[in-house]
Structures are given as C-alpha cells and as structure tokens.
One Martini backbone bead per residue (centre of mass of N, CA, C, O) as a GRO file, in nm:
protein
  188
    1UNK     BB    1  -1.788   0.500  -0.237
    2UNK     BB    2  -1.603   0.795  -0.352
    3UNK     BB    3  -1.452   1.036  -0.612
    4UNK     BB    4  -1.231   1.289  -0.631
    5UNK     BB    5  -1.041   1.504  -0.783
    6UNK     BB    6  -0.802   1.762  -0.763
    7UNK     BB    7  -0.650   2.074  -0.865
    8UNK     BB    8  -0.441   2.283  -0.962
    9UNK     BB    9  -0.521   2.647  -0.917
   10UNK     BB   10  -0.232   2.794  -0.763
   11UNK     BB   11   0.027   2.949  -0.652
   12UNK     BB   12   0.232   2.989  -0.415
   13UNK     BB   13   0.549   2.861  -0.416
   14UNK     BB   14   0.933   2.856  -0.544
   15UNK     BB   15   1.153   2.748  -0.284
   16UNK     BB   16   1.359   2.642  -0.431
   17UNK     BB   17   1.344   2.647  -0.804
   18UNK     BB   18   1.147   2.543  -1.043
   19UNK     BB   19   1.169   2.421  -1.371
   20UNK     BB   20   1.011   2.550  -1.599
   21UNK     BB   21   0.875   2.548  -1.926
   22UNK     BB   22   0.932   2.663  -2.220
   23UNK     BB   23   0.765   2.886  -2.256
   24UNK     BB   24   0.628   2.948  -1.979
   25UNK     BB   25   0.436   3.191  -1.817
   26UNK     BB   26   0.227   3.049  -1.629
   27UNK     BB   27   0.191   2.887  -1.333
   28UNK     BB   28   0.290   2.608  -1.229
   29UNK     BB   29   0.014   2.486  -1.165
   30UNK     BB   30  -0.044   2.462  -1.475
   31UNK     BB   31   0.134   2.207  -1.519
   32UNK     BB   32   0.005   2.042  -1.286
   33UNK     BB   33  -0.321   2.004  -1.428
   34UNK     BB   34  -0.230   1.790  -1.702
   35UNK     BB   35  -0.249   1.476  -1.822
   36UNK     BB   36   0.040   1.335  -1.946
   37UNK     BB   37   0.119   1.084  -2.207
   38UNK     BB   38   0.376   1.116  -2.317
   39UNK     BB   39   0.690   1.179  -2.346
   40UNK     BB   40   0.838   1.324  -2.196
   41UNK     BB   41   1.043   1.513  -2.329
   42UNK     BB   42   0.777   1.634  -2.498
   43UNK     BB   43   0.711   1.787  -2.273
   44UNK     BB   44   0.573   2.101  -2.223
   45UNK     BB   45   0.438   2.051  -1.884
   46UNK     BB   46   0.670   2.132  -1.660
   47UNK     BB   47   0.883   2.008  -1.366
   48UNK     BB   48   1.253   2.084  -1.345
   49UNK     BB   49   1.555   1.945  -1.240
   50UNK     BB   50   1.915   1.852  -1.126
   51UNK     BB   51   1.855   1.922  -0.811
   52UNK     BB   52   1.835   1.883  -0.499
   53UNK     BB   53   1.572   2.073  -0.312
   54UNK     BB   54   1.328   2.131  -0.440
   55UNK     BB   55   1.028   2.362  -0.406
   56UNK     BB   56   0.680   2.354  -0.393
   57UNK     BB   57   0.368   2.523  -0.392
   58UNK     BB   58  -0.001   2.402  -0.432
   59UNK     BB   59  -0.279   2.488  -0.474
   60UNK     BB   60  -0.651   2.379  -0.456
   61UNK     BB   61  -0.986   2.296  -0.596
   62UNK     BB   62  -1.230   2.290  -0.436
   63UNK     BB   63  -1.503   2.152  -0.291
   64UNK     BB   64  -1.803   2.020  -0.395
   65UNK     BB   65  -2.022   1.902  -0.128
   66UNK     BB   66  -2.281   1.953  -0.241
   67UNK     BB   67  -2.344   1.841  -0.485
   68UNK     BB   68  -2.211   1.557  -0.400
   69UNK     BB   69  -2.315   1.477  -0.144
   70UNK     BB   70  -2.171   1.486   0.131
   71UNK     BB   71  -2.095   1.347   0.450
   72UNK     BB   72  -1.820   1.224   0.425
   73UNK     BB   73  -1.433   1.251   0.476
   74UNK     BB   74  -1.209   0.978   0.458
   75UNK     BB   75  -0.989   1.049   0.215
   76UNK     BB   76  -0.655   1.162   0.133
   77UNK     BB   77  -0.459   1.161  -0.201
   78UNK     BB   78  -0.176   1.156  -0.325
   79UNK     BB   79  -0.047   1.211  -0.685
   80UNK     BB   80   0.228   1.182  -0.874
   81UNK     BB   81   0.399   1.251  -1.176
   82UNK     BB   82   0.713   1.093  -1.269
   83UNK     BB   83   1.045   1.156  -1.406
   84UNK     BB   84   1.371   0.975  -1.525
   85UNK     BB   85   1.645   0.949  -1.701
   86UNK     BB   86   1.852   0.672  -1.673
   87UNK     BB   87   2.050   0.415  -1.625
   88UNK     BB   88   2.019   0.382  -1.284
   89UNK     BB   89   1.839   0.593  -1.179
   90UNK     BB   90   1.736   0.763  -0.883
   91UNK     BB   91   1.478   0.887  -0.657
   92UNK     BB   92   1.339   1.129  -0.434
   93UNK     BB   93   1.013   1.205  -0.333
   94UNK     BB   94   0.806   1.513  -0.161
   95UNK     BB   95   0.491   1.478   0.009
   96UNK     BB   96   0.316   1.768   0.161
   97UNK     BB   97   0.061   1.820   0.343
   98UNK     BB   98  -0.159   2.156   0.340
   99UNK     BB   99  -0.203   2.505   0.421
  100UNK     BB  100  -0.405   2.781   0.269
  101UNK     BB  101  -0.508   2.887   0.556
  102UNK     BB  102  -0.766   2.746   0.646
  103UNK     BB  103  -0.738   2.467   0.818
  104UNK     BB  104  -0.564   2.139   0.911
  105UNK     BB  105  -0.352   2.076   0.693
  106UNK     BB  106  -0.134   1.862   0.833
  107UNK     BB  107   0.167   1.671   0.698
  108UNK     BB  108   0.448   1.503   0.666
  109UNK     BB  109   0.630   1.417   0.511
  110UNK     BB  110   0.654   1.202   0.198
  111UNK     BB  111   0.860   0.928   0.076
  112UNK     BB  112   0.970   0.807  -0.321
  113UNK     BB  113   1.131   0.579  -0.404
  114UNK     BB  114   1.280   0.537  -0.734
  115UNK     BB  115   1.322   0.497  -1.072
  116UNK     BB  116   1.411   0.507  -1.386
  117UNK     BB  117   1.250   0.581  -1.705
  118UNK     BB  118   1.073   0.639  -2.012
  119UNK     BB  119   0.884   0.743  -1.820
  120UNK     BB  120   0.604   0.759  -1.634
  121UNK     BB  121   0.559   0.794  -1.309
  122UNK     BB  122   0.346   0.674  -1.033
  123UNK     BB  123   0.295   0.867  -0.706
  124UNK     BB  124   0.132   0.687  -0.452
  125UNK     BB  125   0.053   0.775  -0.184
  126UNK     BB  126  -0.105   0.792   0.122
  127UNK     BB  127  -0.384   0.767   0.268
  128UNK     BB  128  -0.579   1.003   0.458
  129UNK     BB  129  -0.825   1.004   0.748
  130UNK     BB  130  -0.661   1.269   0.872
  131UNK     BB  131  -0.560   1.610   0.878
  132UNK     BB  132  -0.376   1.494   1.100
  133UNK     BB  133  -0.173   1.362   1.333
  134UNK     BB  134  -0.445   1.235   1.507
  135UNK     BB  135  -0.663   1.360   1.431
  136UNK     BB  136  -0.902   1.492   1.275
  137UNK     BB  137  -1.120   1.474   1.080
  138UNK     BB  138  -1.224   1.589   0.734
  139UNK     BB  139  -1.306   1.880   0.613
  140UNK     BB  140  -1.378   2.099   0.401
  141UNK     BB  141  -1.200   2.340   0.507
  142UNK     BB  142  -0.951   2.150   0.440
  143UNK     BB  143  -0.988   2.101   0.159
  144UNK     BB  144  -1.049   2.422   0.060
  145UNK     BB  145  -0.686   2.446   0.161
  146UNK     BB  146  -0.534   2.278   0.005
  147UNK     BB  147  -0.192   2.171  -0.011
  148UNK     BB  148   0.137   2.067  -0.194
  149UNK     BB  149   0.409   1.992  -0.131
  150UNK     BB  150   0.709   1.972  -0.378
  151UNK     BB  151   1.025   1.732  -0.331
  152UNK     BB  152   1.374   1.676  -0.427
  153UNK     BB  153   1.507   1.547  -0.255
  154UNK     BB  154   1.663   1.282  -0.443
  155UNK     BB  155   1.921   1.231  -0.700
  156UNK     BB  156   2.163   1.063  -0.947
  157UNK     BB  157   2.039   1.210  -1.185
  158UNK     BB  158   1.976   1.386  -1.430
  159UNK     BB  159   1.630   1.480  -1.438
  160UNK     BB  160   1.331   1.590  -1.271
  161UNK     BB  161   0.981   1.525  -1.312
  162UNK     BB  162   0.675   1.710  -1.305
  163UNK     BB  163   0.340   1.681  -1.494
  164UNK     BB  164   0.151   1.581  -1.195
  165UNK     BB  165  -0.108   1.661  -0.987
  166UNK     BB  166  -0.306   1.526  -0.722
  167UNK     BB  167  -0.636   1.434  -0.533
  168UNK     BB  168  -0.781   1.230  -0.340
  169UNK     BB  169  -1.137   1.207  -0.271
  170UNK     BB  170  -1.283   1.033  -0.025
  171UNK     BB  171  -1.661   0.995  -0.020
  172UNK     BB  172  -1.956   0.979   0.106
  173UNK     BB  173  -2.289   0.977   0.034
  174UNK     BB  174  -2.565   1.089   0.130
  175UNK     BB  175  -2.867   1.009   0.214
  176UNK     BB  176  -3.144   0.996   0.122
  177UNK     BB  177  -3.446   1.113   0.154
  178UNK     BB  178  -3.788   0.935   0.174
  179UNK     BB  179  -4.017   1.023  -0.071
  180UNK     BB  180  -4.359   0.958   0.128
  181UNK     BB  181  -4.608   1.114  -0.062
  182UNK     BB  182  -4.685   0.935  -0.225
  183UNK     BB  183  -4.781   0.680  -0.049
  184UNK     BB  184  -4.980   0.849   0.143
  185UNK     BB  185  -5.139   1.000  -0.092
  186UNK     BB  186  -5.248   0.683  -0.201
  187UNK     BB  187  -5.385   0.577   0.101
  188UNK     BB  188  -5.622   0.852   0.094
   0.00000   0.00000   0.00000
C-alpha cells in the first residue's frame, strides 16, 4: 500500500467564524495548508477561536489517481495538528469528513479530547475504509470532492489552535501488466 496526503485548496464557509492569523488576507484554506513546526504564539498561520462552537469547512486538493497509478483507494484518514496553552486546560476537536458537489463522502463528527501543551498536538482521527458510514467503498470521484469540517467542540480555556489540516489517502497501486515482447520476440 501507498499513501499521499491532500491538502486544503478552496474555503468553503466559516460559520460561526475562526479567527484568522492577523494580517492574513488569503482564505483560511491557506492557512491550514502548511505544515508549521514552531512554537503556537509564533505561527502566523493559524485559525483560532476563544470560545467553543467555531466551525470552518474546506475544500482538497482532487486526487491524482492516473498519475499515482492507482487500483483501489483503501483508506482516507484526517489529521488536525491543534494547540492550546496553559496548564490544565483541555479541548475537543471535531472532524467531519464531507462533500462539496458531487461524490459521496459523508461521515458524521468524530472528537478528540487533548490536553494543553506547550506545542502542537497531532490528532489523528479514525481511517475510514469507506465514504459512508456502512457505505461503498472511496471513489476518485468521492476524494476529488471531499471537504473538512473543523469544529472547536469543547475548551476549557485559553486560545485553539489549528495550524494544519491534511487527509491521507491509503491506496493500492495497480500492477503493471508485463511487457512479454522482448521475451517472445527473442524466442522467434
């Protein structure tokens, strides 16, 4: 099996709103689209929020499955890094995995309870074998549609972060059929 990640390339909405990073004119989609590794208060590229109830919704980046030479796609799984500071604080994240236009991904909320720390968390949600809860199995059609929603469940204080949002896409490759004309055409 292989693996590839997609990542946020439209917005959707942002309603009941997250705040952006300051000075960030760009949609939020682009905030959630890089991979920052310094300390939270540092990052200028995040959405965060102060009270509970905060939801964002963005569009990936379409699958590229002839390239990738894909057979079947096995698994897509959602990744939030999220933080939150100050001792004792605790959060609940929630990722709904969605469609924006046609394609069937549809999976209802799934939350996770974290702890502050002084970085980011890495919350990495269930892999899900099909688009649908009892569904058929991922389509191209299904991943080159699929959307995020991002929800601030619960916090008990402080600021919530999300600096990076991505899906991973587990899939197969298909096999190569085995170009047999140097071998027979050396037997002739």
């Amino acid at each position: 099996m292989a693996t590839v990640n997609l990542l946020p390339n439209a917005d959707v909405t942002n309603s009941p709103a997250w705040t952006l990073s300051t000075g960030f004119s760009a949609g939020w989609f682009a905030l959630l689209a890089t991979d920052y590794s310094a300390p939270p208060l540092s990052d200028g590229s995040n959405i965060s929020t102060t009270s509970a109830g905060k939801k964002c919704v963005v569009q990936f980046e379409r699958l590229d499955s002839v390239s990738l030479n894909i057979d079947t796609i096995d698994s897509v799984q959602a990744v939030l890094k999220v933080s939150q500071l100050g001792r004792g604080n605790s959060y609940t994240i929630g990722m709904t995995i969605t469609n924006n236009g046609s394609g069937a991904a549809s999976w209802a909320e799934q939350t996770i309870n974290d702890t502050a720390s002084i970085g980011w968390n890495t919350n990495t949600f269930t892999a899900r074998t099909t688009s649908t809860s009892g569904g058929s199995d991922w389509e191209d059609i299904d991943i080159d549609n699929i959307a995020m929603e991002i929800h601030a469940h619960t916090m008990s204080g402080n600021t919530l972060r999300v600096t990076y949002a991505y899906f991973i896409v587990t899939y197969t490759p298909a096999v190569a059929a085995a170009d047999n004309a140097t071998f027979f055409g050396a037997n002739f």
